[in-house]
MIDOSE-1310 file (N, C-alpha, C; in nm, 2 decimals, decimal comma, always signed):
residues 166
xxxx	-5,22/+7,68/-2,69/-5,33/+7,75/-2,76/-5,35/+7,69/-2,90; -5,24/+7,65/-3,01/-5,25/+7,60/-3,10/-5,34/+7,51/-3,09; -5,32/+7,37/-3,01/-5,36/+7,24/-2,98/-5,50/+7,27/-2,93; -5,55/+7,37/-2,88/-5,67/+7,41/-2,84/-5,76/+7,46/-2,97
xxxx	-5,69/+7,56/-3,09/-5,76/+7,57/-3,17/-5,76/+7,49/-3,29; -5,66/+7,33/-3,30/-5,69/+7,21/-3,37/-5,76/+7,15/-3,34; -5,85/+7,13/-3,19/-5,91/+7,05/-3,11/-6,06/+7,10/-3,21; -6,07/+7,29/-3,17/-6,19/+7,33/-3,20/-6,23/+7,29/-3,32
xxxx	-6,14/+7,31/-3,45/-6,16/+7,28/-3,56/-6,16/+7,15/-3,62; -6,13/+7,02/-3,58/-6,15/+6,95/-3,55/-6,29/+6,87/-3,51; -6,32/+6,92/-3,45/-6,43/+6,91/-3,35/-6,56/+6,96/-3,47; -6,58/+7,11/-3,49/-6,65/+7,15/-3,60/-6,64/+7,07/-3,74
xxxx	-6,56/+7,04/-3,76/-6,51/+6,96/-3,93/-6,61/+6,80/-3,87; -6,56/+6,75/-3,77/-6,71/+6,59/-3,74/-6,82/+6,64/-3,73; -6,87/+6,75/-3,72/-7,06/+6,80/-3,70/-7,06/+6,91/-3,81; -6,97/+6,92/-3,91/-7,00/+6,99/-3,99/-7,11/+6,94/-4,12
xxxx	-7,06/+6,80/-4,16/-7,18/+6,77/-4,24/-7,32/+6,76/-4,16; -7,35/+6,80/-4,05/-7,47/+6,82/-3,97/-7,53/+6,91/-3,98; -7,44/+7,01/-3,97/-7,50/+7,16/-3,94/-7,45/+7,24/-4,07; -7,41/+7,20/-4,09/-7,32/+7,34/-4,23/-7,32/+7,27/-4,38
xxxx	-7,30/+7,39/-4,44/-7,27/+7,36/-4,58/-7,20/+7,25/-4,66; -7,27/+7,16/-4,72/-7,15/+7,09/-4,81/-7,08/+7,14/-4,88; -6,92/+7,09/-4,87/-6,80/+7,14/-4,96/-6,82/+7,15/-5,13; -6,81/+7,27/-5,16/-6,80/+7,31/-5,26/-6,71/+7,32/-5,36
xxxx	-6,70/+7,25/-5,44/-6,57/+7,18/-5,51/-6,56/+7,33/-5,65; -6,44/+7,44/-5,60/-6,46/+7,50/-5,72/-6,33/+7,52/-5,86; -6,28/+7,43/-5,81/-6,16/+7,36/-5,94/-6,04/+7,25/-5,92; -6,03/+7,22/-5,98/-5,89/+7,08/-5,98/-5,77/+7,15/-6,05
xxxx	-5,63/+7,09/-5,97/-5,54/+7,15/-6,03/-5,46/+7,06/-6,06; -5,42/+7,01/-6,14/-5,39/+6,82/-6,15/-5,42/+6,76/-6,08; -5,38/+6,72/-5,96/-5,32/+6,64/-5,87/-5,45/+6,66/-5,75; -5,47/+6,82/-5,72/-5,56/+6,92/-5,60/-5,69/+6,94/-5,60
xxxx	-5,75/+6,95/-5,50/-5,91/+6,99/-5,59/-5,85/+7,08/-5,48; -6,00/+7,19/-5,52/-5,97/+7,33/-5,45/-6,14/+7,35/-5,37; -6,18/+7,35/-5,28/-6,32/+7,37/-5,21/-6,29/+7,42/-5,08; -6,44/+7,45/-5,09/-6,47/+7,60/-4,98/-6,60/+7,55/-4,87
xxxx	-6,66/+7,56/-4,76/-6,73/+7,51/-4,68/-6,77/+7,60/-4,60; -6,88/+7,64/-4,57/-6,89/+7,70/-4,46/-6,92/+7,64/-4,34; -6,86/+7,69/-4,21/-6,88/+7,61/-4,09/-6,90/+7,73/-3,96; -7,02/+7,67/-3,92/-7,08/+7,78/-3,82/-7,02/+7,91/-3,84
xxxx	-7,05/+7,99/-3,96/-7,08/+8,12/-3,97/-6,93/+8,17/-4,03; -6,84/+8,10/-4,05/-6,70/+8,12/-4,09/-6,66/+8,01/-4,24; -6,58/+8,08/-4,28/-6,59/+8,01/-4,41/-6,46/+7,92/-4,46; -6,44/+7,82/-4,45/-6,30/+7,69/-4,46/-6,25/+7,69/-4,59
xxxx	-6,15/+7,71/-4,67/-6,08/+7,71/-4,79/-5,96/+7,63/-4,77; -5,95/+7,56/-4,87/-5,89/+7,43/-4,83/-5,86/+7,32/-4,99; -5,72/+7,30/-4,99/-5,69/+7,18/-5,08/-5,67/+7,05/-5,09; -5,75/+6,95/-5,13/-5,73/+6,85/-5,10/-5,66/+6,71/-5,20
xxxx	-5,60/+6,63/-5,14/-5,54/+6,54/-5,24/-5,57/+6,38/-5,17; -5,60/+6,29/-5,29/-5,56/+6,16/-5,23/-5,48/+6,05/-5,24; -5,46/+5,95/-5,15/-5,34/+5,94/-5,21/-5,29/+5,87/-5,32; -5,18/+5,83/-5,40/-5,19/+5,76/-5,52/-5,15/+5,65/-5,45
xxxx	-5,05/+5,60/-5,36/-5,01/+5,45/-5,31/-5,05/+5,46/-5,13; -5,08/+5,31/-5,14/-5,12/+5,29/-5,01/-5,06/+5,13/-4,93; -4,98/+5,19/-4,84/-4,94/+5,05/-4,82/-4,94/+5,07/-4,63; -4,96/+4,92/-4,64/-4,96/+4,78/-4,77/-5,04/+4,75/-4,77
xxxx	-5,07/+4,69/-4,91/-5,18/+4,69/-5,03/-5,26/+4,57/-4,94; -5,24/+4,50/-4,85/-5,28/+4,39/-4,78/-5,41/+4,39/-4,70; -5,41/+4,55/-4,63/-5,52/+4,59/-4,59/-5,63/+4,69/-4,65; -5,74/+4,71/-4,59/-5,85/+4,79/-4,63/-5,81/+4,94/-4,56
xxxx	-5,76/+5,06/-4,59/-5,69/+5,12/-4,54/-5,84/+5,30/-4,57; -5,93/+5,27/-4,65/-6,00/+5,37/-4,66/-5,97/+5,51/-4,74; -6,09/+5,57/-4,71/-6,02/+5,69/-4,83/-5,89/+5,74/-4,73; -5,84/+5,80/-4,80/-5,71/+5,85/-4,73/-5,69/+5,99/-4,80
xxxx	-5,68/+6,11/-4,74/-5,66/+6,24/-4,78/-5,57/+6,35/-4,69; -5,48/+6,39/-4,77/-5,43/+6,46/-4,74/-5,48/+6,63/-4,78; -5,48/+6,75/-4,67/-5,55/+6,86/-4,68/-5,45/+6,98/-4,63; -5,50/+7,12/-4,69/-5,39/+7,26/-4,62/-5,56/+7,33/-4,67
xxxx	-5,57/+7,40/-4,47/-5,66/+7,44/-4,46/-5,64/+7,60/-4,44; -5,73/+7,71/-4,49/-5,72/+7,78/-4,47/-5,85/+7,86/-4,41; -5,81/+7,95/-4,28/-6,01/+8,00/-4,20/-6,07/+8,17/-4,32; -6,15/+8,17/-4,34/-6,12/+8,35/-4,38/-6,10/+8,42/-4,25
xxxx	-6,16/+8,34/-4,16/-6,15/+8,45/-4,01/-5,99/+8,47/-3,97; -5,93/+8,36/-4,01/-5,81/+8,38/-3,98/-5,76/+8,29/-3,81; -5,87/+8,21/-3,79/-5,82/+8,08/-3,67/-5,71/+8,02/-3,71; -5,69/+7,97/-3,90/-5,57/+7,94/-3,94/-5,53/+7,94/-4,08
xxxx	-5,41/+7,94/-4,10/-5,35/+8,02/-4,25/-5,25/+7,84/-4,29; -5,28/+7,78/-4,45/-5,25/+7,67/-4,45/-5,21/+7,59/-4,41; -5,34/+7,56/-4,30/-5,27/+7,42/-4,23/-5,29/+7,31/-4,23; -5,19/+7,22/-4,23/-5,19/+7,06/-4,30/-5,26/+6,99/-4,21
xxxx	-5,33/+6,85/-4,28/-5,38/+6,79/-4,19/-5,37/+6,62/-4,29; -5,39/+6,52/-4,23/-5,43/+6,45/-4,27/-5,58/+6,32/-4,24; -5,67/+6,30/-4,32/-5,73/+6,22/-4,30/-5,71/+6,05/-4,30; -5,72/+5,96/-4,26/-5,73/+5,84/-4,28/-5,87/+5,76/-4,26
xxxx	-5,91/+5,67/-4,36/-6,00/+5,58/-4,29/-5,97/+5,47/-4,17; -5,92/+5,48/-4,07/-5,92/+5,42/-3,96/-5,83/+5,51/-3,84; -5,82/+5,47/-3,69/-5,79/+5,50/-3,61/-5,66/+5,54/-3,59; -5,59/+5,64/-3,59/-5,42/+5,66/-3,61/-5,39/+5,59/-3,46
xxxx	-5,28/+5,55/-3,40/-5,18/+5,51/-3,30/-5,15/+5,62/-3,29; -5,21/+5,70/-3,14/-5,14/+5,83/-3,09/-5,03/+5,84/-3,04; -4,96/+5,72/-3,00/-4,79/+5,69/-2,90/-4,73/+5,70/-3,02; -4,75/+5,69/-3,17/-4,65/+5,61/-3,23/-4,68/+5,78/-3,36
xxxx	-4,63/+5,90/-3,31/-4,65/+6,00/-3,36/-4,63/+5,99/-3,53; -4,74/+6,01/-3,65/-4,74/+6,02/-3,81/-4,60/+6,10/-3,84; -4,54/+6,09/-3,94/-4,43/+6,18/-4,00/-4,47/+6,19/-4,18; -4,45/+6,31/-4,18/-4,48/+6,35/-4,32/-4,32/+6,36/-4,33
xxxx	-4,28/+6,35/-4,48/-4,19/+6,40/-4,59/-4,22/+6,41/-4,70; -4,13/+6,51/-4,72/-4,11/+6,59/-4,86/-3,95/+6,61/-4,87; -3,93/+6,54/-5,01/-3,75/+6,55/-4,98/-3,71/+6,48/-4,88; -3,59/+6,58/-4,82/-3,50/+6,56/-4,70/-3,58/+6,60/-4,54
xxxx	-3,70/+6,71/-4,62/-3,78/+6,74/-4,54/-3,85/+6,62/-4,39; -3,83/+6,65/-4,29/-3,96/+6,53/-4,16/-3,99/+6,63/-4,13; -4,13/+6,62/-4,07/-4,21/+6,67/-3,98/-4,32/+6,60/-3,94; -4,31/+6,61/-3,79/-4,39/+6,49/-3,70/-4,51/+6,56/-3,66
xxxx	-4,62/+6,44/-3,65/-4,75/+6,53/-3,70/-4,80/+6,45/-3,51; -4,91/+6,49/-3,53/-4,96/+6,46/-3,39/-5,11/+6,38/-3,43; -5,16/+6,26/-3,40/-5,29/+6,24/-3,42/-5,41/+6,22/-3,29; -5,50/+6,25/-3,33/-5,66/+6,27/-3,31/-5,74/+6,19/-3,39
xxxx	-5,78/+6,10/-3,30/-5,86/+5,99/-3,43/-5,82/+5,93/-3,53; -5,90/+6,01/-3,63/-5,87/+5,91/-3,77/-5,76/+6,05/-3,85; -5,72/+6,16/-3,76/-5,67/+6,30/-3,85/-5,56/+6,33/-3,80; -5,47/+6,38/-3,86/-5,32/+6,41/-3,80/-5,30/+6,53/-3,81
xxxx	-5,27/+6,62/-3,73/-5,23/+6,73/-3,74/-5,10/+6,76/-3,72; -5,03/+6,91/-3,73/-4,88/+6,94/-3,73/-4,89/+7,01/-3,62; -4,83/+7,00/-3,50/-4,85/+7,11/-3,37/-4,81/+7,23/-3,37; -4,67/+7,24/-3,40/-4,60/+7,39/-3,42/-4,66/+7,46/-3,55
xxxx	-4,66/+7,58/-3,52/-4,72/+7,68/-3,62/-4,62/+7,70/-3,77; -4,47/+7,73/-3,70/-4,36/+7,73/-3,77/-4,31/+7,56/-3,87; -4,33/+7,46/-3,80/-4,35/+7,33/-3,89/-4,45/+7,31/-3,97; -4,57/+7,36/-3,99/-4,68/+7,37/-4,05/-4,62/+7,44/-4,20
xxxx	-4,57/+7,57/-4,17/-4,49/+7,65/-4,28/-4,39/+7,60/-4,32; -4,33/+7,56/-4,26/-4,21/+7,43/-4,28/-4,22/+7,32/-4,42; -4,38/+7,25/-4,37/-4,44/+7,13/-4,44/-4,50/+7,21/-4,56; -4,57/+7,34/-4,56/-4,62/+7,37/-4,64/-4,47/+7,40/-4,78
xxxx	-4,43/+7,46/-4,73/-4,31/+7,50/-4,81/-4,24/+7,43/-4,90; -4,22/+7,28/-4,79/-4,17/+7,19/-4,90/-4,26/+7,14/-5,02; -4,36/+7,10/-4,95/-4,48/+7,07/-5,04/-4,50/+7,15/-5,17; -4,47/+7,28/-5,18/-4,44/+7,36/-5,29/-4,34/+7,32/-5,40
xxxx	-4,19/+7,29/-5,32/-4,11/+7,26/-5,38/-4,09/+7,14/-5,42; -4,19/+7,03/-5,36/-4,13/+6,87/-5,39/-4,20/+6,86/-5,50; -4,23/+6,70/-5,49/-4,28/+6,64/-5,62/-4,37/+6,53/-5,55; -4,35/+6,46/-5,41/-4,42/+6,34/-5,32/-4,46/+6,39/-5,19
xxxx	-4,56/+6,35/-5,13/-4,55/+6,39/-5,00/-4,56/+6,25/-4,93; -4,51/+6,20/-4,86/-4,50/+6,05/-4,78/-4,53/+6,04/-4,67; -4,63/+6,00/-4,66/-4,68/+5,98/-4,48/-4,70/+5,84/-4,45; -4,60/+5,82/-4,30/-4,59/+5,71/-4,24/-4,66/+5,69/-4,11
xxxx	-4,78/+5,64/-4,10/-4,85/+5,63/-3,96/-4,90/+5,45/-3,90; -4,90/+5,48/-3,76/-4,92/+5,37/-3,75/-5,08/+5,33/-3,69; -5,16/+5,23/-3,72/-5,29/+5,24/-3,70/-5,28/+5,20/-3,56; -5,40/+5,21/-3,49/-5,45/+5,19/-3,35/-5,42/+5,00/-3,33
xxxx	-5,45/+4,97/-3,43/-5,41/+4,80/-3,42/-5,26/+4,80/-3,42; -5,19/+4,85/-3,48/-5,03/+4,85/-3,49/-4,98/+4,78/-3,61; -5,05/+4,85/-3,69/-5,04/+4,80/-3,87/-4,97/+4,96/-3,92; -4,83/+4,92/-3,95/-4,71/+5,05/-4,02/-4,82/+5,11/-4,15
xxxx	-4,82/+5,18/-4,16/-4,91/+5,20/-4,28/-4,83/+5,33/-4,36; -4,75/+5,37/-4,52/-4,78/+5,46/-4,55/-4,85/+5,50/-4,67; -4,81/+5,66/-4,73/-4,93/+5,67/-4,83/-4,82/+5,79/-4,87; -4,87/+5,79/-5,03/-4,80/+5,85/-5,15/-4,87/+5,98/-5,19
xxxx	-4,86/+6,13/-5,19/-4,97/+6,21/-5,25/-4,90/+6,28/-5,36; -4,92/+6,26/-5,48/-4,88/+6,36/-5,57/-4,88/+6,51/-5,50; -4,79/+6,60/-5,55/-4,74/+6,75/-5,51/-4,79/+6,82/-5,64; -4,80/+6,78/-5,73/-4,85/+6,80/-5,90/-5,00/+6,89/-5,89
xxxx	-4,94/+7,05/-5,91/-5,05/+7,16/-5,86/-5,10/+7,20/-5,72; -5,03/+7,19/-5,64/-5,01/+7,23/-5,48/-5,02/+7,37/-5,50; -4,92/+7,43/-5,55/-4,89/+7,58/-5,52/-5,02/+7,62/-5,60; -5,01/+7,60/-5,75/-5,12/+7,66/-5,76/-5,31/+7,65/-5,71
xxxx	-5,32/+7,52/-5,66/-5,42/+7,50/-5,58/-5,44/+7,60/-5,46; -5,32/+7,64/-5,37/-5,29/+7,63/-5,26/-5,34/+7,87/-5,30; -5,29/+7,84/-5,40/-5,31/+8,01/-5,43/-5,46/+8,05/-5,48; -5,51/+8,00/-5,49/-5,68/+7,94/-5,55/-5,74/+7,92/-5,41
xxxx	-5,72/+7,87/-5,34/-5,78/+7,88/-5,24/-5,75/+7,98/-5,13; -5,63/+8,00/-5,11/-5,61/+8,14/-5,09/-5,69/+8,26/-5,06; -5,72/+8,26/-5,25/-5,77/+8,38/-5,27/-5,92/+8,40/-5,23; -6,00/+8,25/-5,21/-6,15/+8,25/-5,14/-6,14/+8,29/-5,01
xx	-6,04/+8,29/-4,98/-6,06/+8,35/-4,79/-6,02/+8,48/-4,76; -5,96/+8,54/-4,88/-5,88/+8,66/-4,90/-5,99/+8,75/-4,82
């Protein structure tokens, strides 16, 4: 059921700049921006960051963004994702860290998601507490690729947005 309602939202987020609202950027919190979207009739609140290192610096690797989504409807309550400009390697599952923190992400295209609901809160959690978030994925070509996100205003981003879906 999870993997069914990543798929949906997923799916809506590619035809969203078609049909829906452009994202509405309504503050930065160092590191966070904080924006709101509406998508077929339900409203997306959501933090995003990019990354500060990107390796290796050898390739053209695209914008790269790391996100914690939240639905007002309530399809889902902070959940991580990542963007990449190119094709992730689905066999060769992404891992985020924070700390001592892993959690193995699952990819779809160019976007990674976290499968379990309970790892999701897991990742978010740490992310509060760290200071880096480190994601290691491997592209469709088979180029190791990771990337650096500042943690600098997470929580309070993360409460800011929050409070638009409240």
């Amino acid at each position: 059921m999870r993997l069914l309602v990543l798929v949906i939202i997923l799916c809506l987020l590619s035809v969203a700049a078609f049909a829906n609202d452009a994202p509405k950027l309504h503050t930065t919190v160092k590191d966070w921006n904080v924006l709101t979207r509406s998508v077929d009739g339900d409203l997306l609140c959501y933090v995003r960051s990019f990354a500060t290192d990107k390796s290796p610096q050898s390739v053209n690797h695209g914008d790269i963004a790391f996100f914690v989504g939240t639905w007002k409807s309530g399809a889902a309550f902070e959940q991580p994702s990542l963007i990449t400009g190119y094709p992730i390697r689905a066999q060769t599952p992404p891992k985020a860290k924070v700390g001592n923190r892993t959690i193995t992400m699952f990819s779809a295209g160019q976007e990674a998601f976290v499968e379990a609901e309970r790892d999701e809160k897991r990742l978010v959690q740490a992310m509060r507490k760290g200071s880096r978030l480190r994601i290691e994925a491997m592209s469709e070509r088979g180029t190791a690729t990771a990337y650096e996100f500042s943690l600098s205003g997470i929580t309070s981003a993360l409460r800011k947005a929050n409070a638009l879906c409240s």
